[in-house]
N, C-alpha and C positions, 0 to 999 in steps of 0.2 A: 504494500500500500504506500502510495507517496502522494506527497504534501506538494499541493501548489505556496511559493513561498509568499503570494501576494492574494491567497484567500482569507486568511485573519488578518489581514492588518486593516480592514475595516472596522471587525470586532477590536483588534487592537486601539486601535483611536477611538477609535466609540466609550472602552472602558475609561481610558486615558482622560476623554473630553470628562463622563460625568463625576470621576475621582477631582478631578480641578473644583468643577462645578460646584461640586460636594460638600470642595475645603473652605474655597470661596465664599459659600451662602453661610457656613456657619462664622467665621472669623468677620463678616459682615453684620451679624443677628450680635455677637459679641461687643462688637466695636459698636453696636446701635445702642445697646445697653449699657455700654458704661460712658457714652455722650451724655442718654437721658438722665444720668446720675451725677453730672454735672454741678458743681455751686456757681454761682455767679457774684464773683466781690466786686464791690465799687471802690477805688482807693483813689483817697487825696493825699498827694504829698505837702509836706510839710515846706515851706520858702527856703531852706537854711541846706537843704538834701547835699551831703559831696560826694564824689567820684567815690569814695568806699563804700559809701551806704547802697549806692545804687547797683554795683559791684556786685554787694555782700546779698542784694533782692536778684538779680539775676543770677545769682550763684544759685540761690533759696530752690529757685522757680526749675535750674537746670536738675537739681539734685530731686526736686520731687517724681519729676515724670524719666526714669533713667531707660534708656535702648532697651530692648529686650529684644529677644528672639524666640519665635516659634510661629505657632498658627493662629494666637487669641489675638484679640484688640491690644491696643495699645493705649496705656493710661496717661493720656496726655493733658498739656494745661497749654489754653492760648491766653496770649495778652490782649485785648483790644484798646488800639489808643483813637477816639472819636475827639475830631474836632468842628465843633459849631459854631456860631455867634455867641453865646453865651461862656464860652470857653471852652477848656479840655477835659475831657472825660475818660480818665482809666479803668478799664474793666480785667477782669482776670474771669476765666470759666476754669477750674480747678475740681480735682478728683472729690465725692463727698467725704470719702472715708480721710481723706488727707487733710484736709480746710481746715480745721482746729487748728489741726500743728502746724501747718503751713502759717496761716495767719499770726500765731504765738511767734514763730518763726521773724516775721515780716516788721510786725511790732517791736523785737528787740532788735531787730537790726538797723528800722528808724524809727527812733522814739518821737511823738508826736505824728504820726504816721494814722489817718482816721480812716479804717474798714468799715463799710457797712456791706450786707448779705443784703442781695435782691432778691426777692421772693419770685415773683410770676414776671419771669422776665422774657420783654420783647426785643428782640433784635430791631436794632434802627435800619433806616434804607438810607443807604450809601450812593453817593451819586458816583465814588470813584476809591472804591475798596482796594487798599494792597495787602498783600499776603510778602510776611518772612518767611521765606519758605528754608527749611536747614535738614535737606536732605541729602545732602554731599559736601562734606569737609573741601572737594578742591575749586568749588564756585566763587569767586572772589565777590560776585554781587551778586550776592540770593534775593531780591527785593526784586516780585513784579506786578504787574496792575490789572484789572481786569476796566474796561471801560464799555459803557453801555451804547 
C-alpha cells in the first residue's frame, strides 16, 4: 500500500489552521478578561515633580506589568495623557489586583501626588490619538498616530 505524499496535507493544514485558531480564541477571551478588570486612576501631579520622581513613577509603572511568555493575556497598564482647553488630564488603566500597591507605590515616590479611582469610566473621542507603542527595543521612534 503506498501513500500519495500530497493526500494529507490538506488534513494537514486543516489540523494546523484550527490548532492556531484554537490558541488564538482562547488567549483573546483571556486578554478580554483581564482588560475588563481594569482600574482607571486619574492622577494630578504635584508643580515641584523632578526628573527622579518621574523616573522612580515610570520605573513603578514598568515593574508592574513585566514581559511574560506563553499563550494567556498579558497584564498590562497604559498611561493616557488627554489634553483639552481646560488643561491636562492623566489617566492610568492598571491591573485591579495590582492598584492598591501600585498606587501606595506612586504616593511614596511623589509625595503630594492626588489619585483618585474613576468609577464608570468613559473613554473620550480623540480627534488625533497617539499610541507609545514598545514592542521592539531597536525602534529608535516608537510614537505613531492614527488620524481620522
Amino acid at each position: 500500500m503506498t501513500y500519495e505524499p500530497l493526500t494529507f496535507l490538506p488534513q494537514i493544514l486543516a489540523g494546523g489552521a484550527a490548532l492556531v485558531l484554537t490558541i488564538l480564541t482562547i488567549r483573546l477571551a483571556d486578554q478580554w478578561g483581564r482588560d475588563t478588570g481594569r482600574v482607571v486612576v486619574s492622577i494630578r501631579w504635584p508643580r515641584n515633580v523632578t526628573d527622579k520622581q518621574v523616573l522612580a513613577v515610570v520605573r513603578a509603572i514598568l515593574g508592574l506589568a513585566p514581559a511574560t511568555t506563553g499563550l494567556s493575556g498579558r497584564a498590562s497598564v497604559a498611561l493616557e495623557v488627554v489634553g483639552t482647553a481646560n488643561g491636562i488630564t492623566f489617566r492610568l488603566r492598571l491591573p485591579a489586583e495590582a492598584s492598591t500597591y501600585f498606587i501606595a507605590q506612586l504616593r511614596t515616590a511623589v509625595p503630594g501626588l492626588a489619585v483618585e479611582t474613576i468609577e464608570n469610566f468613559k473613554p473620550d473621542d480623540a480627534r488625533r490619538p497617539w499610541s507609545c507603542g514598545g514592542a521592539s527595543a531597536r525602534r529608535t521612534w516608537p510614537w505613531r498616530t492614527w488620524r481620522r
